[in-house]
N, C-alpha and C positions, 0 to 999 in steps of 0.2 A: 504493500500500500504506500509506503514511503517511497519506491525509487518511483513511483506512479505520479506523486506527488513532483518530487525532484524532477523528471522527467519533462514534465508539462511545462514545470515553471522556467525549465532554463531555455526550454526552447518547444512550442505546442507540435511543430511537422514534427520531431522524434517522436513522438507518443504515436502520428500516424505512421509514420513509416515503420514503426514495429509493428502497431495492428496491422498493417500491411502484408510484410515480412510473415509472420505468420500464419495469415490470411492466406497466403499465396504456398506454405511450405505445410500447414496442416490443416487447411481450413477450418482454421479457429476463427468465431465470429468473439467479435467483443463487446461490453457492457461497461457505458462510461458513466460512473455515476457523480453524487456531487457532494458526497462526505461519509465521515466512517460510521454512522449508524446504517446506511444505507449498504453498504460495502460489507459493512456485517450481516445483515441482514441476508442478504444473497450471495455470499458466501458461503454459507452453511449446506447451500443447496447446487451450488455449481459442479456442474460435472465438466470436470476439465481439462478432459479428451475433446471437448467441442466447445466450450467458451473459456473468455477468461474476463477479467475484472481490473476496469482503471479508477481509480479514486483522483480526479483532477481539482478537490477542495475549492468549491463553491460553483452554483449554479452558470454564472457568467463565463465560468470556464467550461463550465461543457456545453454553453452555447456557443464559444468559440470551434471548441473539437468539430461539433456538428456542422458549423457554417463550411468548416474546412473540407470535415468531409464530402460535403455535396458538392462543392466546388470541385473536386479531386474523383466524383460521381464511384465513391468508393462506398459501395452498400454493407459490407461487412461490421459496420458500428452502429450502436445502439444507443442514445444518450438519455439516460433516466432522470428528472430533473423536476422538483417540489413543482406543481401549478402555480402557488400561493395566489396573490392575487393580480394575479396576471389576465385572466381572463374575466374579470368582474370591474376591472380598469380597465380594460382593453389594451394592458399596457404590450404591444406587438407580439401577442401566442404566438407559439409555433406549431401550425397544426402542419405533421406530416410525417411517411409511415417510420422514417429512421428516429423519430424524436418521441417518446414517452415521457407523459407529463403523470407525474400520483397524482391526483389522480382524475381523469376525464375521458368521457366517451367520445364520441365523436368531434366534438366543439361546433355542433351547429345553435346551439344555444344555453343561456346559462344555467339550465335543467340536467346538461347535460356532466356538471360540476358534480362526483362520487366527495372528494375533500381533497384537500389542500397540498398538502404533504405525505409525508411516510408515518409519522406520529398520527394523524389523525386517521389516515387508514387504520392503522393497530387497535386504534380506539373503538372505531366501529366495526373489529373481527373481532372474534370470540374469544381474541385473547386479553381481551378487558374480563371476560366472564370466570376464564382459566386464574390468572394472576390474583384475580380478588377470591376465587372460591380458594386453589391452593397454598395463599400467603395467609390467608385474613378468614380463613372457615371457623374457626374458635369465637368470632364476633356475631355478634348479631345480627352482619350485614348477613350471614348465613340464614337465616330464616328466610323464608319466600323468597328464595336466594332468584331464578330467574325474572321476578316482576320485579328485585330492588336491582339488578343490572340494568333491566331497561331503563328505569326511574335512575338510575345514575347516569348512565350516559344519556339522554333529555335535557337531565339538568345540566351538564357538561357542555351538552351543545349549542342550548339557550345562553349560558354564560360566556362560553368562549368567541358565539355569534357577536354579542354585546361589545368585547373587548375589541374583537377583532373588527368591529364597524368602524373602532377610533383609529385604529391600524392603517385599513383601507383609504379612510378619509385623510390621514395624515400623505399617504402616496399620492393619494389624490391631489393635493396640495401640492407637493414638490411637485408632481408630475406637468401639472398646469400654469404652476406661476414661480415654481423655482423657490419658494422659501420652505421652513420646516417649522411648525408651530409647536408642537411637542415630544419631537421624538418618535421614533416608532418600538424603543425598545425598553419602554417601563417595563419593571415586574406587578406579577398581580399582589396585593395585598390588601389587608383589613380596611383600608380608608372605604375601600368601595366592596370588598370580595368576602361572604360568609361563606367559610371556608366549611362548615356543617351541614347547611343547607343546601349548598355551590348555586350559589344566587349573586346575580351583580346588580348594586344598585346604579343605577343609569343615571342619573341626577349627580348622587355622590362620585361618580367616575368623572363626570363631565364637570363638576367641581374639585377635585383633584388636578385636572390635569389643565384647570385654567390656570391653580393655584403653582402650578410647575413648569407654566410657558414661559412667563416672564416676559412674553409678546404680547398682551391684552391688548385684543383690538387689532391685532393685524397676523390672521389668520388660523387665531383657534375659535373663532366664534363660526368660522366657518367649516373648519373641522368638525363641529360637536352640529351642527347644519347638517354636514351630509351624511356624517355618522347616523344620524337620527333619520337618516332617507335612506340609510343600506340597510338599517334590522326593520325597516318596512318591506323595504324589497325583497331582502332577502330572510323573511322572517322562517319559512321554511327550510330545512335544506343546512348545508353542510359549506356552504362557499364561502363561509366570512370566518372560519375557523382554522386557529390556527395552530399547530401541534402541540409547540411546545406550552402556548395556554394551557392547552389540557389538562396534559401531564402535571404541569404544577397546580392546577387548581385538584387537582386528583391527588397530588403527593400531599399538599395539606390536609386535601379531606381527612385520607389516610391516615396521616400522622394524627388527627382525631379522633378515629378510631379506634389503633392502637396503644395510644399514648407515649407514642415517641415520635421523634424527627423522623423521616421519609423521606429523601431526597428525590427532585426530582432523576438526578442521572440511576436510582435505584427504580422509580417505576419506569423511565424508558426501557431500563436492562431489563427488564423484568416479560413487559409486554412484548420484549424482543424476540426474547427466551421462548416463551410461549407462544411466539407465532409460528402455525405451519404453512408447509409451501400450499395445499389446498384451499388456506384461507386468502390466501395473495393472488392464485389461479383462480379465482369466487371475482376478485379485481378487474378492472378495464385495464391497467397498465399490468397484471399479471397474464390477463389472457394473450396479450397483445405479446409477450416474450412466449409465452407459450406456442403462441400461433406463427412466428420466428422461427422456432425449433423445429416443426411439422415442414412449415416449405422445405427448410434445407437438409429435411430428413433426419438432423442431429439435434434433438433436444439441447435446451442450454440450463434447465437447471432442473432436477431428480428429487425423487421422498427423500434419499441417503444420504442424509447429511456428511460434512465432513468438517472437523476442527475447525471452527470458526472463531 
């Protein structure tokens, strides 16, 4: 994973001309993704007689790999790369077949938004129901254990929508007039987030985060404006959320459950652990590597896991 890194960074053509290289001496197809949870994650499952795996650390750089590769009409690379909000801003998607976004079907509309990232995918596979029933069965979250999964993730989704409205709207901002009004990368916390109930109050958020602009008046009144137009819009649905939200409104839950700290990098490891490749194949971006493997007759990634 690190000379993958190294690789890219000292110069992006080496990273293809080895996909290449291999491409042309074992027809190994490749899988560029855009960070080590990702890279772990499909790991575990590569079978690597027929793929292999680049971690080129952060989105922008596997939009580069991609640009390069089409340019070079070299179909052997595959660039796996968060949605986030890309397509709810229209900020230039890439819809096309060498390019997988976690996660979306087709992109002909914003219905067509499964979630955001790799976190939020995990969140809404059964490995929120595995991690909570195997870590935390001793609690009381165990009683009518499958209707208080659903009712957690709900609430998760409702909260993380909320947060992630202010998210959106803040891109939104740069995107159109080049200033930043708050940040796009608070953490959640008590001023606005009941970490028990996983409730965000939307008034106390939107008070919070005037109270940390330090801009009053030039461009967060307009941020908390469109934010308050995205969980309209998007009041159904999976598009405004964002992973790592999750996870940390989940690790606090958690940690009140239990009654200890919970990090969030313990419930991402966690939901990791517990994902199977059937629940990623259930996926638009898992079918779509699936459907990869079938054309070229060589699967790219198997149940058998391996050292991850």
């Amino acid at each position: 994973m690190t000379s993958s890194i190294k690789r890219f960074q000292s110069q992006p053509n080496s990273l293809l001309n080895h996909a290449r290289m291999r491409f042309d001496n074992d027809g190994m197809q490749t899988i560029v993704v855009e960070g080590e949870t990702d890279y772990r994650l499909f790991r575990q499952w590569l079978i690597e007689k027929n793929a292999r795996l680049e971690n080129v650390d952060g989105k922008p750089n596997v939009k580069e790999i991609w640009r390069k590769a089409k340019e070079r009409k070299f179909s052997a690379i595959h660039c796996i790369a968060d949605l986030d909000f890309d397509f709810v801003l229209r900020d230039n998607p890439i819809i096309d077949e060498q390019f997988i976004y976690v996660s979306i079907k087709d992109g002909n509309s914003d219905a067509d938004i499964e979630c955001n990232d790799l976190e939020s995918a995990l969140i809404r596979s059964h490995s929120l129901s595995k991690v909570m029933s195997q870590k935390y069965r001793g609690n009381d979250l165990y009683q009518n254990f499958e209707m208080k999964i659903a009712e957690l993730r709900e609430h998760l989704r409702i909260a993380a929508r909320d947060v992630g409205a202010f998210r959106a709207a803040e891109q939104l901002l740069f995107l159109t007039r080049k200033i930043s009004a708050i940040g796009s990368n608070f953490t959640i916390n008590e001023d606005f987030f009941d970490s028990i109930d996983i409730n965000v109050d939307f008034e106390k958020l939107a008070s919070f985060l005037r109270r940390g602009s330090g801009v009053i008046g030039y461009g967060i009144e307009e941020v908390i404006s469109n934010a308050t137009k995205l969980t309209k819009k998007y009041a159904v649905g999976w598009q405004l959320c964002r992973g790592h939200d999750l996870t940390e409104m989940l690790a606090l839950h958690v940690s009140n459950i239990v009654g200890r700290k919970v990090s969030v990098r313990e419930i991402e490891e966690d939901l990791r652990m517990a994902c199977e490749l059937e629940m990623i194949n259930a996926t638009r971006f898992g079918s779509r590597l699936l459907n990869i493997g079938k054309i070229n007759g060589r699967p790219l990634l198997g149940a058998s896991p391996v050292a991850g």
